[in-house]
C-alpha positions in Angstrom: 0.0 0.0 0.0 1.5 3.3 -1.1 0.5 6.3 1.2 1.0 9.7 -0.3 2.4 11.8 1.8 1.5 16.0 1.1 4.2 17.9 0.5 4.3 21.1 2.6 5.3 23.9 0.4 3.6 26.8 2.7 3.2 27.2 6.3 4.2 29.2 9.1 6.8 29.7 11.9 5.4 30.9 14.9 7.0 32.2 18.5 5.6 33.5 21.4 7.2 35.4 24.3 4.7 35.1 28.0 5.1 36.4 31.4 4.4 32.9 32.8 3.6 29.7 32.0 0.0 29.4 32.4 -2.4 30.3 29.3 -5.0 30.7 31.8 -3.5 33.4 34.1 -0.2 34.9 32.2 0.0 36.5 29.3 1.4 36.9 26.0 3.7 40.0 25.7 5.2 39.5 22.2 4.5 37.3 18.8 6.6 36.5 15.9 5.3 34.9 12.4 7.4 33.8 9.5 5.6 32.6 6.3 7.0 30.4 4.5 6.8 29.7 0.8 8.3 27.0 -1.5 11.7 26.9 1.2 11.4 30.3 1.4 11.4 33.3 4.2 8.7 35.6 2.1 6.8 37.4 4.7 7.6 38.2 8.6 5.4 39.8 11.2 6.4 40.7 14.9 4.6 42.6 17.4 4.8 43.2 21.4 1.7 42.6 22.7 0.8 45.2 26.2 -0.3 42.5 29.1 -1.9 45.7 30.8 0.0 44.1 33.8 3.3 44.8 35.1 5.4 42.3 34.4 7.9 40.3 36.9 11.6 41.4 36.8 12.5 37.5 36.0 10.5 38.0 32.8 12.7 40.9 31.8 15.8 39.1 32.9 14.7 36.4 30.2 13.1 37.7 27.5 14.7 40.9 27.4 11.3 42.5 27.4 11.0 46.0 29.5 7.4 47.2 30.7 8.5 50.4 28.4 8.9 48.2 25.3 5.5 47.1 26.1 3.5 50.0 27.4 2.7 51.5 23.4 1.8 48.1 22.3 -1.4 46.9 21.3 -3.5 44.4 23.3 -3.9 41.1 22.6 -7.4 41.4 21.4 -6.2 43.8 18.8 -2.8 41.6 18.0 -4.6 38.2 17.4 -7.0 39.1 14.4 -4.0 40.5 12.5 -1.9 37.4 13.4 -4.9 35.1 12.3 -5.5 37.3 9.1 -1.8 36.9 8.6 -1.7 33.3 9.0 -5.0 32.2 7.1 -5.3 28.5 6.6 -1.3 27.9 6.8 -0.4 25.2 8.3 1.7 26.4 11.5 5.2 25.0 12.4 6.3 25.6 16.3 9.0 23.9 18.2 7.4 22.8 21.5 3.4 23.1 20.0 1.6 22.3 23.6 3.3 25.5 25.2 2.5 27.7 22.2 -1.1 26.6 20.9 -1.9 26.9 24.3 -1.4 30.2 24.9 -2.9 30.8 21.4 -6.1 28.9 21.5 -6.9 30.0 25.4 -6.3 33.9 23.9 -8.8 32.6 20.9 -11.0 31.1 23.2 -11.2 34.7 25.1 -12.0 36.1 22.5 -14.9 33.8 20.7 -12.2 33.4 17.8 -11.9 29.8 15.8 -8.3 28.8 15.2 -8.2 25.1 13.9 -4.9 25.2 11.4 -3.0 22.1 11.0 -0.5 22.3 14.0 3.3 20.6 13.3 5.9 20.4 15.9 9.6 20.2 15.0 10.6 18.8 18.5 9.4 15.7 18.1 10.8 15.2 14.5 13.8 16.9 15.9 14.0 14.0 18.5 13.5 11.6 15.9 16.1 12.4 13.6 19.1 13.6 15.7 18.4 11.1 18.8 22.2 11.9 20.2 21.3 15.3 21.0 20.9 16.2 25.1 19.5 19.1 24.4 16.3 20.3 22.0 16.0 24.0 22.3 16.1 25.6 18.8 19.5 27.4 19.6 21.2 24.2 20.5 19.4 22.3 17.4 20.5 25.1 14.7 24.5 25.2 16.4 24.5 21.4 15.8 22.8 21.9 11.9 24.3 24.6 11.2 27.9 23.9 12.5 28.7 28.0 12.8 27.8 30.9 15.3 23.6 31.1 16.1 22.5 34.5 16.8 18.9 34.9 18.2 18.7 38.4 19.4 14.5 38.5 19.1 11.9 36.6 19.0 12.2 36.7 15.6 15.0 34.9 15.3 13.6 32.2 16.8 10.8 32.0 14.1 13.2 32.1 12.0 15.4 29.2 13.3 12.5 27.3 13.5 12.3 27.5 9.9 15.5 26.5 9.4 15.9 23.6 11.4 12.1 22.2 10.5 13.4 22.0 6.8 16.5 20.4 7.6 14.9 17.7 9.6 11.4 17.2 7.6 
């Protein structure tokens, strides 16, 4: 029997940055989209997202994120209707899917908002095809496929990464 596998030639990469890690009670405080066409980076979009909370000095220490570089940006029920009209129907690649979709969904949930896109995680194919690695963060994934010096200033760059690593182990 021949199963015919669909070949993903557009999708997204998707980050999130939180003050916590409970969707229910913390927040989201910044987003970052790549989209992804025939192996290609063809679109971005990044955004800080105001939790209209202050947020812990651990957060700042780990994200980089300041409670100025938040307090002009808009709320999350502005942010995620232009990230879903940005996204559309793509599928949407994340490394660590649980964590993310469910600070997505619950915020979609709050806001009577449908988000059903096809959801594929690079961590587990990650696992799968470099079982030898100790460690599965996307920084420590890209230094071992890319060999060279992994900058990830933003959140961004993470998106990015995620890109680069889900078409080197798909």
């Amino acid at each position: 029997m021949c199963i015919k596998r669909r070949i993903l030639t557009e999708y997204v990469t998707l980050d999130i940055e939180t003050t916590g890690f409970n969707p229910q009670k913390h927040k989201i405080i910044e987003i970052a989209i790549c989209k992804v066409k025939d192996g290609n980076i063809v679109d971005e979009y990044t955004s800080f997202v105001n939790p209209k909370q202050p947020i812990h000095y651990a957060i700042t220490e780990i994200t980089g994120i300041t409670e100025d570089m938040l307090k002009k940006a808009e709320t999350i029920d502005i942010v995620i209707p232009k990230i879903l009209e940005f996204i559309g129907q793509l599928p949407i690649v994340l490394h660590h899917s649980y964590y993310v979709m469910g600070f997505l969904k619950q915020n979609c949930i709050n806001l009577n908002i449908n988000l059903d896109n096809q959801v594929i995680d690079a961590l587990p194919l990650c696992k799968k095809k470099l079982p030898h690695l100790k460690i599965y963060t996307i920084k420590a994934i890209s230094k071992f496929l890319e060999n060279d010096n992994v900058e990830i200033d933003r959140l961004i760059d993470y998106a990015r990464w995620t890109f680069r690593v889900f078409e080197k182990v798909r």
